[in-house]
KEMIVO-878281 format. One record per residue (C-alpha): residue number from 1; residue in one letter; chain; z, y, x. Coordinates in pm, whole numbers, always signed. Layout:
! KEMIVO-878281
<r resi="NUM" resn="A" chain="A" pz="Z" py="Y" px="X"/>
...
//
This chain:
! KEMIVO-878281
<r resi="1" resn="X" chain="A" pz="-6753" py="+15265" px="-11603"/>
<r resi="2" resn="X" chain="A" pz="-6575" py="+14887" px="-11595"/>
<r resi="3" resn="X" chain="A" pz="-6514" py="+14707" px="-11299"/>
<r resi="4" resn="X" chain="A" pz="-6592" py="+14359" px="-11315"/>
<r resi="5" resn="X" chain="A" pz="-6407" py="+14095" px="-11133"/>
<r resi="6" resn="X" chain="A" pz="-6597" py="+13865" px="-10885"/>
<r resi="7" resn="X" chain="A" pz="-6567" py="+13546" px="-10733"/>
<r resi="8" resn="X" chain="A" pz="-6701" py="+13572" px="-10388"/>
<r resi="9" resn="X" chain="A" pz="-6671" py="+13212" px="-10388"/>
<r resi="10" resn="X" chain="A" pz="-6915" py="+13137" px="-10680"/>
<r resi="11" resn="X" chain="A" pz="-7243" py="+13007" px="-10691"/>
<r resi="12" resn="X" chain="A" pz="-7541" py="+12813" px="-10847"/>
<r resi="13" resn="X" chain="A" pz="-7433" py="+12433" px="-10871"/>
<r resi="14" resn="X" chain="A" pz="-7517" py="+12102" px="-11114"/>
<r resi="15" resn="X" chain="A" pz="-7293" py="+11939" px="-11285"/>
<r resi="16" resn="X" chain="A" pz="-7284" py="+11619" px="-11546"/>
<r resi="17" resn="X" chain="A" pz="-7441" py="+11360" px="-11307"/>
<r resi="18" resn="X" chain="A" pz="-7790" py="+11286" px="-11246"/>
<r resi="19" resn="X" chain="A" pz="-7921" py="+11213" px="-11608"/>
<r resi="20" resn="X" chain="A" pz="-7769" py="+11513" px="-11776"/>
<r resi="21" resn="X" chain="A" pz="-7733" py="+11784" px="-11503"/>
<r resi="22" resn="X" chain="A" pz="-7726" py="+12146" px="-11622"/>
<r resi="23" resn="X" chain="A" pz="-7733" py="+12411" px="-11426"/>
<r resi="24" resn="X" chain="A" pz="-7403" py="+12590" px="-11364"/>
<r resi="25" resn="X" chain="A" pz="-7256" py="+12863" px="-11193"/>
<r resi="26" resn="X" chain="A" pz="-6870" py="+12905" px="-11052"/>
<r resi="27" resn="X" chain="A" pz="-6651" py="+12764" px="-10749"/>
<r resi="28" resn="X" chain="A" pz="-6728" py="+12411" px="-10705"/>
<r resi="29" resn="X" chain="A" pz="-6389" py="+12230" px="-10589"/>
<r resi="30" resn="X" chain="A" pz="-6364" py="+11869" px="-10437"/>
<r resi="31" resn="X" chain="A" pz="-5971" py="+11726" px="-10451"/>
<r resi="32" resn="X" chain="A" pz="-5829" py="+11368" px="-10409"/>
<r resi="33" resn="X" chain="A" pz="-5545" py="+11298" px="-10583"/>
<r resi="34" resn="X" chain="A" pz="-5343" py="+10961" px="-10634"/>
<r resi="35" resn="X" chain="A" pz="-5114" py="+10903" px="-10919"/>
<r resi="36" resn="X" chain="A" pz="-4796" py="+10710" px="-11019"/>
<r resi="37" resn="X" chain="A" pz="-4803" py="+10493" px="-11379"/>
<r resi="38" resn="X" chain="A" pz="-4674" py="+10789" px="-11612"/>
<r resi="39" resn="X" chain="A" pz="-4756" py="+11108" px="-11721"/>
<r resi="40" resn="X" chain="A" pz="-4763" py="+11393" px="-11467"/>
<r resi="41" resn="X" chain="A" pz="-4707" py="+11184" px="-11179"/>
<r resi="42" resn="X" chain="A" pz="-5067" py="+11269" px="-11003"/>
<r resi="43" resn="X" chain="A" pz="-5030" py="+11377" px="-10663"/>
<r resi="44" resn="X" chain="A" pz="-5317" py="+11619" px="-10521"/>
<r resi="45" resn="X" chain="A" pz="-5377" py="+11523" px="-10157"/>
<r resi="46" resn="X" chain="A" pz="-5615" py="+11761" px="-10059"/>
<r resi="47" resn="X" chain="A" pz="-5778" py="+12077" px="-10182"/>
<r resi="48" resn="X" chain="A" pz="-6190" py="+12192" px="-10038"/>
<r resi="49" resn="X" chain="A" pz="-6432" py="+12402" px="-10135"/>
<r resi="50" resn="X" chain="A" pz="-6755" py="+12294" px="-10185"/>
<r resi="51" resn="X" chain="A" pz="-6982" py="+12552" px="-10057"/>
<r resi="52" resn="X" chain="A" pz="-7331" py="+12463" px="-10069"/>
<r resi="53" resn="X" chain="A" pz="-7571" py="+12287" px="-9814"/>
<r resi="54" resn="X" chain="A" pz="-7637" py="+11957" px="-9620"/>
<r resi="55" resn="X" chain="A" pz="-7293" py="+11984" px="-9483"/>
<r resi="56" resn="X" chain="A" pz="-7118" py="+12146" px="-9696"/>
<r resi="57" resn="X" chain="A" pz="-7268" py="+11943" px="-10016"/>
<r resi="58" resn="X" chain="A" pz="-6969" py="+11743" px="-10235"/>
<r resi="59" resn="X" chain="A" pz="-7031" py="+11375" px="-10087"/>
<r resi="60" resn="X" chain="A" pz="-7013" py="+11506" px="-9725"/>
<r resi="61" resn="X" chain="A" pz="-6673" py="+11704" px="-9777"/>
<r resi="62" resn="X" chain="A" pz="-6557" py="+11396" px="-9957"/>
<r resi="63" resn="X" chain="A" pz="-6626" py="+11170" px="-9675"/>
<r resi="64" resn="X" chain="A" pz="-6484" py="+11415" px="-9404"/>
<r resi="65" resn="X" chain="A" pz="-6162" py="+11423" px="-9634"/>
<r resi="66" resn="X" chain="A" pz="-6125" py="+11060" px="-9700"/>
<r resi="67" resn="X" chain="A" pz="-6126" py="+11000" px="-9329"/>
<r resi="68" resn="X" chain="A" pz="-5866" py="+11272" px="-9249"/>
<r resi="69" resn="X" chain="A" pz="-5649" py="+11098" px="-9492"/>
<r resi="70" resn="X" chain="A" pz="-5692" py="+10784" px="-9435"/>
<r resi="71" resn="X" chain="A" pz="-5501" py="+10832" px="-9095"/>
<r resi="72" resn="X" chain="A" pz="-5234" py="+11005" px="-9328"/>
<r resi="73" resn="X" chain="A" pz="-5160" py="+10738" px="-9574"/>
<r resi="74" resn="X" chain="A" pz="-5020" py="+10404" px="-9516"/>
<r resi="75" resn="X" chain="A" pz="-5135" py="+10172" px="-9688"/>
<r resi="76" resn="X" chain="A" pz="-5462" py="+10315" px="-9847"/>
<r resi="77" resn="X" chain="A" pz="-5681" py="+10097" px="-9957"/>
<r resi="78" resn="X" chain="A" pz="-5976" py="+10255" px="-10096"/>
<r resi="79" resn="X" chain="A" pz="-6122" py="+10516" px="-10274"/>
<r resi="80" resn="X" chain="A" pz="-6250" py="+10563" px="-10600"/>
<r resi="81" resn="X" chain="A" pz="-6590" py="+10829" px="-10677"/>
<r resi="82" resn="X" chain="A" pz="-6898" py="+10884" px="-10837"/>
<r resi="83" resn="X" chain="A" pz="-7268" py="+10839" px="-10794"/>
<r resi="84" resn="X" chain="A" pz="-7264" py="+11142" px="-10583"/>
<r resi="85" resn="X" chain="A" pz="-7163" py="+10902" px="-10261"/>
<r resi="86" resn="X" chain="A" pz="-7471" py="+10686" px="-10162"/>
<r resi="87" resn="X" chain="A" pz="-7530" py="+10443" px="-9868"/>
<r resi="88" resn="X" chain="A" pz="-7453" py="+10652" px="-9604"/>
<r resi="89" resn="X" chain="A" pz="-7117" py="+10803" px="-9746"/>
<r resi="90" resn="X" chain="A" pz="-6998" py="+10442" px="-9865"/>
<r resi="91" resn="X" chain="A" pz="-7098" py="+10351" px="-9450"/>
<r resi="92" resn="X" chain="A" pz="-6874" py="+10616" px="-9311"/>
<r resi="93" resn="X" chain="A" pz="-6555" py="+10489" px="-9501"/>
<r resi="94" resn="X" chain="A" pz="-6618" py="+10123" px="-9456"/>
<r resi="95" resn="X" chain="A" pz="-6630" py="+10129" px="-9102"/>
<r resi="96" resn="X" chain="A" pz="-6295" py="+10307" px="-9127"/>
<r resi="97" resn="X" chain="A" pz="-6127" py="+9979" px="-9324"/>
<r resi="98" resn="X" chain="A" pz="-6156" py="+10162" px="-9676"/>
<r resi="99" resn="X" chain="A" pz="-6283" py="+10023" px="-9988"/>
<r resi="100" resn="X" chain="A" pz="-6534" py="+10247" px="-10201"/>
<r resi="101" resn="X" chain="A" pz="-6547" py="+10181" px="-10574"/>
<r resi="102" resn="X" chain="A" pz="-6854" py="+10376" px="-10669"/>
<r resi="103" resn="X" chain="A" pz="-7163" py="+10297" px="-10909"/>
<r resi="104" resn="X" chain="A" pz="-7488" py="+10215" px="-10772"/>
<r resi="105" resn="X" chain="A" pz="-7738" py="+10431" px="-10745"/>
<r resi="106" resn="X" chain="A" pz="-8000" py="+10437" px="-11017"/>
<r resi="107" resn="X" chain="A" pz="-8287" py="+10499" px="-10755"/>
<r resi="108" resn="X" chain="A" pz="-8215" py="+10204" px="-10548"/>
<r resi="109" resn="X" chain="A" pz="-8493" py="+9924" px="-10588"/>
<r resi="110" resn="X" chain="A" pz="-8434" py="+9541" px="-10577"/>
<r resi="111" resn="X" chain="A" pz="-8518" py="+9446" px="-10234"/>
<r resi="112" resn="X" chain="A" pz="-8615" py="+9088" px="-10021"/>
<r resi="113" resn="X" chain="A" pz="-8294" py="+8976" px="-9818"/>
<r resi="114" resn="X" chain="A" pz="-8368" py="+8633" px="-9677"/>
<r resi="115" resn="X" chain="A" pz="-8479" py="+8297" px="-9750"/>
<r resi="116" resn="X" chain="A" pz="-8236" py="+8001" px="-9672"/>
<r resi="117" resn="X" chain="A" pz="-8328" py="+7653" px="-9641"/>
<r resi="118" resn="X" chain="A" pz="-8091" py="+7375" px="-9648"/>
<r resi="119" resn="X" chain="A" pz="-8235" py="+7045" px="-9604"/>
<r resi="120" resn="X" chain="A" pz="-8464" py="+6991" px="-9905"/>
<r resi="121" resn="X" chain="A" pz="-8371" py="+7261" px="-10093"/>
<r resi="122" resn="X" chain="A" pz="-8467" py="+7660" px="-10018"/>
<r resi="123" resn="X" chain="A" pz="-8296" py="+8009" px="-10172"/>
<r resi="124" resn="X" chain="A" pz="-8521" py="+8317" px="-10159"/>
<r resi="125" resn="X" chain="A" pz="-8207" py="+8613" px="-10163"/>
<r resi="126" resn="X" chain="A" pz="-8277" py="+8958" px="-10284"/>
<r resi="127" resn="X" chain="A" pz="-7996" py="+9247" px="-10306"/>
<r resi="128" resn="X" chain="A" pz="-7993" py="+9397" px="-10694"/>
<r resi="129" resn="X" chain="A" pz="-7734" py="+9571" px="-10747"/>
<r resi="130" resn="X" chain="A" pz="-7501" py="+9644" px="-10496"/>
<r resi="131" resn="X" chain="A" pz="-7530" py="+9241" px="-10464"/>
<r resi="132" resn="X" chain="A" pz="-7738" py="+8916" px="-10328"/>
<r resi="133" resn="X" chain="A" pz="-7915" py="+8756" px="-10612"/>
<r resi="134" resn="X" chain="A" pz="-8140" py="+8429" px="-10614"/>
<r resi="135" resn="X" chain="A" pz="-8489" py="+8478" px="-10684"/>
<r resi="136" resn="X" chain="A" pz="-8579" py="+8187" px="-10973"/>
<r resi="137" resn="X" chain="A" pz="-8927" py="+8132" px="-11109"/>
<r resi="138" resn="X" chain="A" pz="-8920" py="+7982" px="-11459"/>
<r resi="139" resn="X" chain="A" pz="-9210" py="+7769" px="-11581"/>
<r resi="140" resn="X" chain="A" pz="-9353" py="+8088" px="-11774"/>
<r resi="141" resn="X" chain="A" pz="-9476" py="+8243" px="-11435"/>
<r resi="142" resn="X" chain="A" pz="-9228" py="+8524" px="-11438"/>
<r resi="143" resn="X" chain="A" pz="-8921" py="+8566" px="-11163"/>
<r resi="144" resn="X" chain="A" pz="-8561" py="+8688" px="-11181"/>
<r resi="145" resn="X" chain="A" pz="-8281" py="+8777" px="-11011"/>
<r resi="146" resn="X" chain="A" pz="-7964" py="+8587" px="-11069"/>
<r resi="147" resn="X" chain="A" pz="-7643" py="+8696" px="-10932"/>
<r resi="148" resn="X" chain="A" pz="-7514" py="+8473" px="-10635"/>
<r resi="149" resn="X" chain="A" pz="-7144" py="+8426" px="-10645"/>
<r resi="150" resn="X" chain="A" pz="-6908" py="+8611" px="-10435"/>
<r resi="151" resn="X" chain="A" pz="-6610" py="+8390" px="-10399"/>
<r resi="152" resn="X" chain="A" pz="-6436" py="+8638" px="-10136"/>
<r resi="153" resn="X" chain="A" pz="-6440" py="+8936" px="-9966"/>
<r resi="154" resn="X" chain="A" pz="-6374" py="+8938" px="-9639"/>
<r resi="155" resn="X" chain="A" pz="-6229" py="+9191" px="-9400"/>
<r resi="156" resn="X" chain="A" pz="-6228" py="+9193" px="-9034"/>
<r resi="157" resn="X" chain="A" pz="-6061" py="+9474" px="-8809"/>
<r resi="158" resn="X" chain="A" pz="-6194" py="+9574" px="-8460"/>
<r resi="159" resn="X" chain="A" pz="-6092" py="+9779" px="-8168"/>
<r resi="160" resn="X" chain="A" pz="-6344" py="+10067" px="-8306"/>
<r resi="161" resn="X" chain="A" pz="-6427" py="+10000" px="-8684"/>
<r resi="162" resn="X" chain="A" pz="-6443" py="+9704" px="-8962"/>
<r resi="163" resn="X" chain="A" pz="-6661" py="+9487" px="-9062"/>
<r resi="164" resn="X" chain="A" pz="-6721" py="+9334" px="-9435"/>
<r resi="165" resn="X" chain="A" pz="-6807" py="+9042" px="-9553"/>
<r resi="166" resn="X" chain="A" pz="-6913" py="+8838" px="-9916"/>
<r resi="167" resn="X" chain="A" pz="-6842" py="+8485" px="-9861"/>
<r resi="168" resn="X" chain="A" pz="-7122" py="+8332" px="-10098"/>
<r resi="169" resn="X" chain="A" pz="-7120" py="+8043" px="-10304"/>
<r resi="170" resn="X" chain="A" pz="-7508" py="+7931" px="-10360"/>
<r resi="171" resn="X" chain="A" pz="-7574" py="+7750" px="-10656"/>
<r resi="172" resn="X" chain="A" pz="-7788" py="+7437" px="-10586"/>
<r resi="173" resn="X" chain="A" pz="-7859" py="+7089" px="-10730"/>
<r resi="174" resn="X" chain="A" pz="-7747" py="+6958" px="-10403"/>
<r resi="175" resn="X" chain="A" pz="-7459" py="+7074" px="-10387"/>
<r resi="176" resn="X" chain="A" pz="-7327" py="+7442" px="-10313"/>
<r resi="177" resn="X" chain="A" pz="-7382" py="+7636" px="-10016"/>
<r resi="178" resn="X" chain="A" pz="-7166" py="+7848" px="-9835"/>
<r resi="179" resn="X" chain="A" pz="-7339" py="+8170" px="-9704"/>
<r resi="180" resn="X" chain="A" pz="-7139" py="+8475" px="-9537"/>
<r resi="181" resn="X" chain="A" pz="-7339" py="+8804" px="-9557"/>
<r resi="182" resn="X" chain="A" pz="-7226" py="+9128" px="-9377"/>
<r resi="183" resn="X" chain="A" pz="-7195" py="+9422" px="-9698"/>
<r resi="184" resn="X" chain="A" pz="-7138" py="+9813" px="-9649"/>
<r resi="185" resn="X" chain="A" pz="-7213" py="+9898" px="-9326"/>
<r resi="186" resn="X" chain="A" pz="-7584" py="+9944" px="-9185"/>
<r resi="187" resn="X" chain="A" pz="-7573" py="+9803" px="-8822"/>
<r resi="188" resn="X" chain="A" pz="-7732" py="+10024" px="-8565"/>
<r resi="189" resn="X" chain="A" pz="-7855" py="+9936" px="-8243"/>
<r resi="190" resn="X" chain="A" pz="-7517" py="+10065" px="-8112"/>
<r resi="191" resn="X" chain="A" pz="-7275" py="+9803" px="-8306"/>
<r resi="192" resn="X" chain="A" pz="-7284" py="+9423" px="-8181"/>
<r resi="193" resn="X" chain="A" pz="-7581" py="+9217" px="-8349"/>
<r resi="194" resn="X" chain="A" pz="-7549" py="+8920" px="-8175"/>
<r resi="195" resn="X" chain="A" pz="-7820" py="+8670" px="-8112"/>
<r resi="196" resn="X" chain="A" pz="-8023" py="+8434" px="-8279"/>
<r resi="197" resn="X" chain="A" pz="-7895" py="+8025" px="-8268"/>
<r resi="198" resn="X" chain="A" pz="-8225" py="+7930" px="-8243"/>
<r resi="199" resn="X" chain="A" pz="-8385" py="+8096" px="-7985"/>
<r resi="200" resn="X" chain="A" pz="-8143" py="+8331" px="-7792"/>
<r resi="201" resn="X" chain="A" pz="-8304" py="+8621" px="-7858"/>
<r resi="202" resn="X" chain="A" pz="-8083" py="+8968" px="-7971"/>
<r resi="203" resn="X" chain="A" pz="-8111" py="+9020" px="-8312"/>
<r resi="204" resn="X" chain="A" pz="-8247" py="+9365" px="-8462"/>
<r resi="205" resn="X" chain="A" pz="-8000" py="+9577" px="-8628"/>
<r resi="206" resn="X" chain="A" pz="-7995" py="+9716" px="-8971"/>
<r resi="207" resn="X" chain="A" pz="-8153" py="+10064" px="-8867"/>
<r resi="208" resn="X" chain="A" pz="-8461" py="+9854" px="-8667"/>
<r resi="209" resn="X" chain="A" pz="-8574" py="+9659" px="-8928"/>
<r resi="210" resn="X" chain="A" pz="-8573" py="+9981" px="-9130"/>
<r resi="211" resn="X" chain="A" pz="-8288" py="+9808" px="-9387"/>
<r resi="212" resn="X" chain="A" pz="-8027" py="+10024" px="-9536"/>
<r resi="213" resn="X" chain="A" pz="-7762" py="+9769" px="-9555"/>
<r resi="214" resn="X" chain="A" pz="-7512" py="+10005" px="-9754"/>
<r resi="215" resn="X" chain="A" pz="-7696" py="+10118" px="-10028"/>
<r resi="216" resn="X" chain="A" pz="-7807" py="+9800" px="-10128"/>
<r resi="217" resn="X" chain="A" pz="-7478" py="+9609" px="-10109"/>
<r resi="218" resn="X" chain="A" pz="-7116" py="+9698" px="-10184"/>
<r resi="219" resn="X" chain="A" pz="-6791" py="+9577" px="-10159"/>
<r resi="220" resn="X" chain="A" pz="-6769" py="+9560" px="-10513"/>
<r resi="221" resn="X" chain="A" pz="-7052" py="+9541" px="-10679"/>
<r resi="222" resn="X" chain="A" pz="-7059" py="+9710" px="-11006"/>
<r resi="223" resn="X" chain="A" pz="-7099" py="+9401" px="-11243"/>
<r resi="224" resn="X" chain="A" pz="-6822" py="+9252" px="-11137"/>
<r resi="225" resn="X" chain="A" pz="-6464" py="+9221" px="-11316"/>
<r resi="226" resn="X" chain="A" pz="-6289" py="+9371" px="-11031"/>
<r resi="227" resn="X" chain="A" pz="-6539" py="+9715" px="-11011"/>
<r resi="228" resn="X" chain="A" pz="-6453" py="+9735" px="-11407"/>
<r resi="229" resn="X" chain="A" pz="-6120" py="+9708" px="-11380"/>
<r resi="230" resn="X" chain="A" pz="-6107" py="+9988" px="-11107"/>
<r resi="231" resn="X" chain="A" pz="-6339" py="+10244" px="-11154"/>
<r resi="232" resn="X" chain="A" pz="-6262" py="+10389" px="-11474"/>
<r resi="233" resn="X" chain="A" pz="-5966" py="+10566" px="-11216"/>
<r resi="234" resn="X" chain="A" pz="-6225" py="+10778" px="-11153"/>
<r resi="235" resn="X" chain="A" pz="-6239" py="+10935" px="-11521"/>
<r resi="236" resn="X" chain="A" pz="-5864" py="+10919" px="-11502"/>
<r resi="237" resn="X" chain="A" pz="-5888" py="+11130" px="-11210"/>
<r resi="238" resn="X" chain="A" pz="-6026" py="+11440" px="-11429"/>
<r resi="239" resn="X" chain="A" pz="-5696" py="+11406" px="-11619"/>
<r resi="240" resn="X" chain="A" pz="-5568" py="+11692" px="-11394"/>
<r resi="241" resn="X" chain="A" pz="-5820" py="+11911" px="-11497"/>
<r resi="242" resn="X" chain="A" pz="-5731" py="+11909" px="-11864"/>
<r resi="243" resn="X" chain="A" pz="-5354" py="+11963" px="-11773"/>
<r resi="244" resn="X" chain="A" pz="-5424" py="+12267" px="-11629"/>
<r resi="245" resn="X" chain="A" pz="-5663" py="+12390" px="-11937"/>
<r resi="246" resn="X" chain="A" pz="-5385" py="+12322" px="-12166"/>
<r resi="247" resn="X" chain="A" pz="-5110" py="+12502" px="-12025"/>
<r resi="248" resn="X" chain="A" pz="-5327" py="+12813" px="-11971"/>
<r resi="249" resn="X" chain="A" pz="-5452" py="+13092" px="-12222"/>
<r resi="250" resn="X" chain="A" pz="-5689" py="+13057" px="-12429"/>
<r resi="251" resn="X" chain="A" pz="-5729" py="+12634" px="-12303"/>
<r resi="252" resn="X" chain="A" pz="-5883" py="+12788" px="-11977"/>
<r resi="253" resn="X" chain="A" pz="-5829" py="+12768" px="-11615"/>
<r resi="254" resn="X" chain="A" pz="-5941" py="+13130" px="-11525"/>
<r resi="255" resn="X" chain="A" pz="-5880" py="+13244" px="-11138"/>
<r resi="256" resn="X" chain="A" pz="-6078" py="+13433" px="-10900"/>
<r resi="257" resn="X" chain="A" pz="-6136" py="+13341" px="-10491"/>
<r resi="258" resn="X" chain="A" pz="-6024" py="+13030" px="-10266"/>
<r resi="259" resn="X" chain="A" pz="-5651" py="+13092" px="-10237"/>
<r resi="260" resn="X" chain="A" pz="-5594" py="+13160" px="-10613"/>
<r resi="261" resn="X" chain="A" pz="-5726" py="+12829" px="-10716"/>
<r resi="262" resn="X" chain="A" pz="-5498" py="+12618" px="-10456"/>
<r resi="263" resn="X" chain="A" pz="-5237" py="+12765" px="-10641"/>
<r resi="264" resn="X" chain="A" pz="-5235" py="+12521" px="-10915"/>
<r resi="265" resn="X" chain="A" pz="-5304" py="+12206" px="-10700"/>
<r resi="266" resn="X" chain="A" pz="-4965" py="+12333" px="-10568"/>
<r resi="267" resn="X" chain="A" pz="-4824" py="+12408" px="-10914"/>
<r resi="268" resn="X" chain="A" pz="-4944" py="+12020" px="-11014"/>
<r resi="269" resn="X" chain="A" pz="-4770" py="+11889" px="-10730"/>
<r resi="270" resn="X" chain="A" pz="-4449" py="+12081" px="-10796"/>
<r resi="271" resn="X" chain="A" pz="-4437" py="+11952" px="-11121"/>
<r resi="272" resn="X" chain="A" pz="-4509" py="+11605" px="-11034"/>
<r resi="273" resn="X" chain="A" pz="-4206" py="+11588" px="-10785"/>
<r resi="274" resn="X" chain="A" pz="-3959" py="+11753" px="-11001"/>
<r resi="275" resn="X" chain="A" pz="-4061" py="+11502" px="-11268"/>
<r resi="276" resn="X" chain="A" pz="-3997" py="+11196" px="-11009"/>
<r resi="277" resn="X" chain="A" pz="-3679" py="+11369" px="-10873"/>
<r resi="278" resn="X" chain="A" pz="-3560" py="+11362" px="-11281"/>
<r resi="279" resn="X" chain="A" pz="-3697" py="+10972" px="-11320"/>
<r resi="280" resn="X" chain="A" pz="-3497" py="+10885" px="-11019"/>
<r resi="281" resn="X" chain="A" pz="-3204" py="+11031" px="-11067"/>
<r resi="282" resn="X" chain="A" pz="-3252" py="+11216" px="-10756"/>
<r resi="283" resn="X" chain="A" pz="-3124" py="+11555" px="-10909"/>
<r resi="284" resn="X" chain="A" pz="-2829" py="+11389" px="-11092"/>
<r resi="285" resn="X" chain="A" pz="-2710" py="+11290" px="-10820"/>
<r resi="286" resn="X" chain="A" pz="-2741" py="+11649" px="-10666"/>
<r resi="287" resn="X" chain="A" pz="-2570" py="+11787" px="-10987"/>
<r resi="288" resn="X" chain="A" pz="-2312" py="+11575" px="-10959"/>
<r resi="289" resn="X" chain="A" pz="-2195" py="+11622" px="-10618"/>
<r resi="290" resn="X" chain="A" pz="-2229" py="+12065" px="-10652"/>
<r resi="291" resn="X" chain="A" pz="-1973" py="+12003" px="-10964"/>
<r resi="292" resn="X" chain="A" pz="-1634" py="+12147" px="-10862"/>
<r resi="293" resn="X" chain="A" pz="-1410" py="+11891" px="-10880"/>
//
């Protein structure tokens, strides 16, 4: 008889996205890490298991983590994931002042915003994504959607959360337009609406109208410059992963239960620190003052 080793932790999980998910089994980990320009300066911040389930699925423990931290780390600005975080994930952290970097959701539909009218001229908006576009109809009887603009992104910070903003930059033959449109967060009937100029009246939040504000616009939508400069940190990210393969037998992390596996986020970070301490002359200077004189 042979006893074989089990991971109590293990189970049935996808993995490879959306498009090419195969069916895996083995512990499913969620970290965040942040990194240094170098090699092995990436810090892990935090360590979860990913068990299974509506609350225990990856995007949740991502978002509970990311707001732990944020509280943690001055100066965060953001983070940086994968399709797995939709709407409601990317609502969570934006109401806490971060930025999320993430691609758009292949599922998510063009929908109607608004339609402005200025004078003599009118601009029927639609979000496509992550963004407001202009609906144009060409002489051939078709439409399309034509990215508006974003010349800013605005941030404002209340008592209880934040608030985002693209400050818009119409294109019109009568001149531009400026046009600020809330992005990220879906208003509820809890959060301040405000009223309508017109006639007085409260205005219906996000949730009333039935309008899920932040899965159909981002921060940073993904065909911008900014989203392409950033988000291929998130491949980066996976760097770790292959560090560890390489320095183990046979090119493969192999460990069995929770506690085993933390063991190399705290072997990466080990390594990381001696290898600032060395950069910075840190342990030079710790040499040189144990030296008997």
């Amino acid at each position: 008889m042979r006893r074989h080793r089990v991971d109590p932790a293990a189970r049935l999980y996808y993995e490879n996205g959306e498009k090419e998910k195969r069916l895996a089994r083995g512990t499913k980990w969620f970290f965040a890490s942040a990194r240094d320009d170098g090699y092995w300066q990436r810090v892990i911040l935090t360590v979860r298991h990913v068990a299974g389930g509506d609350y225990e699925d990856e995007a949740a423990v991502a978002v509970r983590s990311f707001s732990q931290l944020s509280s943690l780390l001055p100066g965060c600005m953001g983070v940086v994931y994968d399709g797995a975080f939709r709407g409601v994930h990317r609502d969570a952290l934006a109401r806490l002042g971060l930025l999320v970097i993430n691609r758009q959701h292949g599922s998510v539909k063009p929908r109607a915003y608004e339609l402005l009218r200025f004078g003599r001229c009118r601009h029927d908006l639609w979000c496509d994504q992550g963004r407001i576009a202009e609906r144009v109809l060409p002489n051939d009887g078709t439409s399309t959607l034509i990215p508006v603009p974003v010349s800013r992104l605005e941030h404002r910070q209340g008592r209880t959360k934040s608030r985002w903003y693209h400050l818009l930059l119409i294109p019109c033959r009568h001149g531009a337009h400026s046009h600020r449109v809330q992005v990220a967060i879906t208003t509820t009937p809890n959060d301040r609406i405000g009223t309508d100029p017109t006639t007085g009246r409260r205005l219906k939040s996000d949730a009333e109208r039935d309008f899920h504000r932040a899965e159909h616009l981002q921060q940073i939508p993904e065909s911008t410059l900014t989203h392409q400069q950033l988000y291929p940190y998130r491949s980066d990210s996976e760097s770790v992963h292959n560090q560890f393969d390489q320095s183990m037998w046979n090119n493969r992390m192999i460990s069995y239960g929770l506690d085993r596996q933390k063991v190399f986020a705290l072997a990466q970070n080990a390594t990381s620190r001696r290898i600032f301490l060395e950069r910075s002359g840190a342990l030079q200077a710790v040499g040189a003052e144990r030296e008997p004189a």
